[in-house]
C-alpha positions in Angstrom: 36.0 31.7 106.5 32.5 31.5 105.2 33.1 35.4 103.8 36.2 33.6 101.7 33.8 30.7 100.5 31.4 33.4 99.4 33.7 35.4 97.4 35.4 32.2 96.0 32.0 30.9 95.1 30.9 34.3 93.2 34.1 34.7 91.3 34.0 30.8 90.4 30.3 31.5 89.1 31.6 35.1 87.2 34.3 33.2 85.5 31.5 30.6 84.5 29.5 33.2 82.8 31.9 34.9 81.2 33.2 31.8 79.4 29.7 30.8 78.6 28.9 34.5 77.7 32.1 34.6 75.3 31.1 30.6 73.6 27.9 31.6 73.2 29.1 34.6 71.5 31.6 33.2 69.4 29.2 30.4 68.7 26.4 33.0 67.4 29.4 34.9 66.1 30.4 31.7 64.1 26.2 31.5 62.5 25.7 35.2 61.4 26.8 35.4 57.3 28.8 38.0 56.4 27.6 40.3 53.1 24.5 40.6 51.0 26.1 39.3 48.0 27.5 36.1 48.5 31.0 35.9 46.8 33.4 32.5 46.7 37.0 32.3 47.7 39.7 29.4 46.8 41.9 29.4 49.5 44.9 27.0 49.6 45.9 24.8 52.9 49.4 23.8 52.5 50.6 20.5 54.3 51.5 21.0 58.3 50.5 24.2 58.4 49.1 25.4 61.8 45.3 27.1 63.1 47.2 30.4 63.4 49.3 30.5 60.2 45.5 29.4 58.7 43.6 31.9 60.3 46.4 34.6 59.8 45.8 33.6 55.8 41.4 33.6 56.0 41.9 37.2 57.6 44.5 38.3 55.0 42.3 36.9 52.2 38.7 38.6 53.7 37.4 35.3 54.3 37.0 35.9 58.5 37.4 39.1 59.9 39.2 38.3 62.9 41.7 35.7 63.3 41.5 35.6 67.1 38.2 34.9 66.8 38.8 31.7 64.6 41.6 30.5 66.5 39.8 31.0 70.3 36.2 29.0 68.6 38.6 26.1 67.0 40.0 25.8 70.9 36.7 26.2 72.3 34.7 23.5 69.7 37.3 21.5 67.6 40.2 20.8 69.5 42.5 19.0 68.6 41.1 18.2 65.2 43.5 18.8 62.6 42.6 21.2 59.8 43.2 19.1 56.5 45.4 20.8 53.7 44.2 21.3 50.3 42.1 23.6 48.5 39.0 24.7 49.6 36.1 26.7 48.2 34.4 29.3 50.8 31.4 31.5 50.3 30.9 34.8 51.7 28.2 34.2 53.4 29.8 30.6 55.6 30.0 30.9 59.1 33.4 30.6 61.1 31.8 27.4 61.8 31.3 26.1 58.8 34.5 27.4 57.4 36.3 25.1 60.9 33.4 22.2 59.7 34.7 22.3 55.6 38.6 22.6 56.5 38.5 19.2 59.6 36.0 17.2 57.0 38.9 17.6 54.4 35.8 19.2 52.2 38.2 19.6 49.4 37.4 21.5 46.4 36.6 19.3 43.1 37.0 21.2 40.1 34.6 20.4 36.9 36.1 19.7 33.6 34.3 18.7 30.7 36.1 16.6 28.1 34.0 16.7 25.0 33.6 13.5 22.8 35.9 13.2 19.9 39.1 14.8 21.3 42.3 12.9 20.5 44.7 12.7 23.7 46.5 15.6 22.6 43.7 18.0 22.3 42.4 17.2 25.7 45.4 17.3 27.2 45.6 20.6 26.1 41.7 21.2 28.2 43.1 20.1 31.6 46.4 22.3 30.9 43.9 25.5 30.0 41.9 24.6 33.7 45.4 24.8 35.2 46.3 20.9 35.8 49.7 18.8 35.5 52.4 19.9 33.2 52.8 18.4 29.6 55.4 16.4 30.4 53.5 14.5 32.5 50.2 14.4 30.8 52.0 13.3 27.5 54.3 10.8 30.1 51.0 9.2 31.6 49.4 8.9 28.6 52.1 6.7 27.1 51.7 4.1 29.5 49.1 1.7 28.7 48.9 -0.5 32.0 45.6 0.4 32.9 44.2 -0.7 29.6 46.6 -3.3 28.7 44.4 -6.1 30.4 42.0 -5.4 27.9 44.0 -4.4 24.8 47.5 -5.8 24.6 48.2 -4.0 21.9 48.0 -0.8 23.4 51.2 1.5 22.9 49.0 4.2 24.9 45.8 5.4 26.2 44.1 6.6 22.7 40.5 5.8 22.7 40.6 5.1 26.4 40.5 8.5 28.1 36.4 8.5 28.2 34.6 11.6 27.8 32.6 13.1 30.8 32.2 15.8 33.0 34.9 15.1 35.7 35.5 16.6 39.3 38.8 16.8 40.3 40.8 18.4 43.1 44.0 20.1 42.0 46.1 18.2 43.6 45.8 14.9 41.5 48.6 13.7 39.0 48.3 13.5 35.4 48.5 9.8 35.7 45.7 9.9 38.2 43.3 11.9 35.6 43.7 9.1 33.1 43.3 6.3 35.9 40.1 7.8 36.4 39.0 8.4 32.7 39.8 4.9 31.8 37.8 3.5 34.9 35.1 5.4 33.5 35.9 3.4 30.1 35.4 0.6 31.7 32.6 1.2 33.8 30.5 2.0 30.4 32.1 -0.9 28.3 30.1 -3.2 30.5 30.0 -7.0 30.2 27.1 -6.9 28.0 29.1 -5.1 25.7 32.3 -7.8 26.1 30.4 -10.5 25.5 28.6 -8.3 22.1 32.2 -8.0 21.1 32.9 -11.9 21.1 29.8 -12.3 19.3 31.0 -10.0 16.2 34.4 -11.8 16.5 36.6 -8.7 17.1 38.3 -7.3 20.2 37.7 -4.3 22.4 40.5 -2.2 20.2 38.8 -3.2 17.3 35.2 -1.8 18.5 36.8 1.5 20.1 38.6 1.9 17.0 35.5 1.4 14.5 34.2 3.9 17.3 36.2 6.6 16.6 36.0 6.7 12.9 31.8 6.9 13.7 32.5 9.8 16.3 34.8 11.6 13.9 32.3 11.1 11.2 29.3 12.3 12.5 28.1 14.1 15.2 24.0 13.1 14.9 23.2 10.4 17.1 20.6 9.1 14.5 23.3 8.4 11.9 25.6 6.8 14.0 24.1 3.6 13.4 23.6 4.2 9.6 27.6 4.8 9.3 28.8 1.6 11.3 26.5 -0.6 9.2 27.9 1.4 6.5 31.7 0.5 7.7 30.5 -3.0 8.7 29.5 -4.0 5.3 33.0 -2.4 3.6 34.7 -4.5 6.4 32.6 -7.7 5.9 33.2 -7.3 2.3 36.8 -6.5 2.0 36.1 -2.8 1.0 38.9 0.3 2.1 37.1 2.4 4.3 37.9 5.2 2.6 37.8 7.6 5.8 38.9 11.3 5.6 39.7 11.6 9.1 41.7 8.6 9.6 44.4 10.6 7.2 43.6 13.9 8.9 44.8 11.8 12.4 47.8 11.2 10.1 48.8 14.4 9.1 48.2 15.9 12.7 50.3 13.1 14.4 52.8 14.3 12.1 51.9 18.1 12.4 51.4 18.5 9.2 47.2 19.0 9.1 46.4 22.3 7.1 42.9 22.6 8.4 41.8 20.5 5.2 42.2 17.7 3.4 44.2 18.1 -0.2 44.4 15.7 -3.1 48.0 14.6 -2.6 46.7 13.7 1.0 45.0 10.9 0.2 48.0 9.0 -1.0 49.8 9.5 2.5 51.7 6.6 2.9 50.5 5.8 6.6 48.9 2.4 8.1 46.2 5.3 9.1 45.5 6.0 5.5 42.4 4.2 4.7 42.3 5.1 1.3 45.3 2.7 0.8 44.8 0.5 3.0 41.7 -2.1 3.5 40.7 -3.0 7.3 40.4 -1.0 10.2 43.3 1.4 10.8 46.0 0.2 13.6 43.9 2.0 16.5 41.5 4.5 17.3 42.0 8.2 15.8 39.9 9.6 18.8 38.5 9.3 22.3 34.7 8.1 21.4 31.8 8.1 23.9 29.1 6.1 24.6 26.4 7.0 21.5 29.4 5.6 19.1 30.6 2.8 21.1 27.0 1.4 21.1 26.8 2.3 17.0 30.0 0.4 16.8 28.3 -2.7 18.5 25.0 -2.5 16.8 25.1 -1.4 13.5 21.7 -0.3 11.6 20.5 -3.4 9.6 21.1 -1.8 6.4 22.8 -2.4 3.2 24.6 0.7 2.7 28.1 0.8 1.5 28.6 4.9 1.0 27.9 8.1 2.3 28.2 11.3 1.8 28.2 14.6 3.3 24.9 16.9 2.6 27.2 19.7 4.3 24.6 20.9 7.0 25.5 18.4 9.1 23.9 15.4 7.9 24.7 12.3 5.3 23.4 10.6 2.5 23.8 7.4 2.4 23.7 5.3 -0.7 23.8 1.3 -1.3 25.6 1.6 -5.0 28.2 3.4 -6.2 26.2 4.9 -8.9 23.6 6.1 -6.0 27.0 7.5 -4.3 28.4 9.2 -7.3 24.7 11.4 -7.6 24.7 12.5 -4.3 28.2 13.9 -4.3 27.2 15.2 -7.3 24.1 16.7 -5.8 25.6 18.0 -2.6 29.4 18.1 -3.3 29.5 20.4 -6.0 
């Protein structure tokens, strides 16, 4: 009997070992990186798919080397943790364990996409399309619904001047509409309080600002003149002056798809509420998506008297407080 208790005992303690001996392996197994040069992987995780079908795919791709392997270390360390769907990012060099530690955390991949300042909604639309997300339709189909903006601008027909440019990170799986939630929010976020209650105090409306905005951002693109050209739209504006904006008409003609790349005589008598060569006042809403450097301009105009400016074609403006200042400067740098 004793004999039996022996041998049960010693094949109790053998099976002991080996289990520790094969986690401990897997374990170290799961720590030791894989290649010199570190390389990264996308690698999708569609909804309800099991450990094995997920393993089977790592293997396939070269991301593990052995899907046994992965499946016996999730049973030994993670089970029954789910394994989150989505897209993840893997480096060559991540351990089986941190590969099982990225895909139950849900560590989901966030692409960056950088929406410059001064796009229309169009031409960024056509950004996120280029870094592979949402269709047109429903890019064009979110951006026509103004609900997240209407609070602040009732007159909203869509989300012009809204979408705020920045550097987003986005997994994707998001919807169009989502993008813009997030773009606006960021809107928001900037347009704080302190610039609500500047708005009051200059007696227009948030459209109004973000409108004056985008005329500054399309403009210029020196962040020292910003403030030069809204005093110089302020004072047309406070003095009943047309604004006499080229790219107010070029918005025109593109909305239209009629923009040749430049502007032409006959252009400037477009009959459009956008044309502010024929019409005095701001045009009916912003021509652009500004960001924060003409935003502030728009606020907080320089405290100067000028009424015209003109383009030194290097970048840069002069500005001029008569017309008979104006009319030697294009001739100075216009012809």
């Amino acid at each position: 009997m004793r004999m039996y208790l022996r041998i049960i005992r010693a094949a109790l303690v053998l099976v002991h070992v080996i289990i520790l001996s094969l986690a401990g392996r897997l374990f170290f197994e799961s720590l030791a990186a894989r290649g010199a040069k570190p390389q990264t992987v996308l690698f999708d995780v569609d909804k309800g798919k099991g450990v094995r079908a997920i393993a089977a795919a790592l293997e396939q791709k070269g991301i593990i080397r052995k899907q046994w392997r992965f499946v016996l270390q999730y049973e030994f360390f993670f089970s029954p943790k789910s394994l989150k769907a989505g897209e993840f990012q893997f480096r060559s060099s991540q351990s089986t364990q941190e590969i099982l530690e990225d895909l139950i955390r849900g560590k989901i991949y966030l692409h960056p996409v950088t929406i410059a300042e001064g796009l229309t909604a169009r031409e960024l639309i056509a950004d996120f399309l280029a870094a592979g997300f949402g269709t047109a339709e429903e890019f064009i189909k979110a951006f026509d619904e103004p609900d997240a903006i209407s609070a602040w601008d009732e007159k909203a027909r869509n989300l012009e001047g809204y979408l705020f440019p920045e550097t987003y990170f986005l997994p994707k799986s998001i919807p169009a509409g989502g993008i813009f939630e997030k773009m606006v929010s960021q809107f928001k976020a900037v347009f704080d309080e302190s610039w609500r209650r500047r708005t009051s105090e200059l007696r227009m409306s948030v459209r109004d600002v973000v409108t004056l905005a985008s005329l500054i951002e399309k403009e210029t693109s020196l962040p020292d003149e910003k403030t030069l050209v809204s005093a110089v739209f302020h004072n047309r504006l406070r003095r009943g002056m047309r604004l006499d904006c080229d790219p107010t008409i070029i918005y025109a003609l593109k909305q239209k798809g009629h923009f040749e790349g430049r502007l032409r005589a006959k252009d400037l008598k477009l009959d459009s509420p956008y044309n502010t060569y024929l019409y005095p006042g701001l045009p009916p809403g912003p021509i652009c998506n500004p960001g924060q450097g003409s935003l502030r301009a728009a606020l907080d105009p320089a405290p100067e008297d000028y009424l015209y400016f003109v383009s030194r074609n290097d970048g840069s403006h002069a500005f001029s407080r008569s017309l008979k200042e104006h009319q030697m400067a294009v001739k100075r740098y216009q012809n």
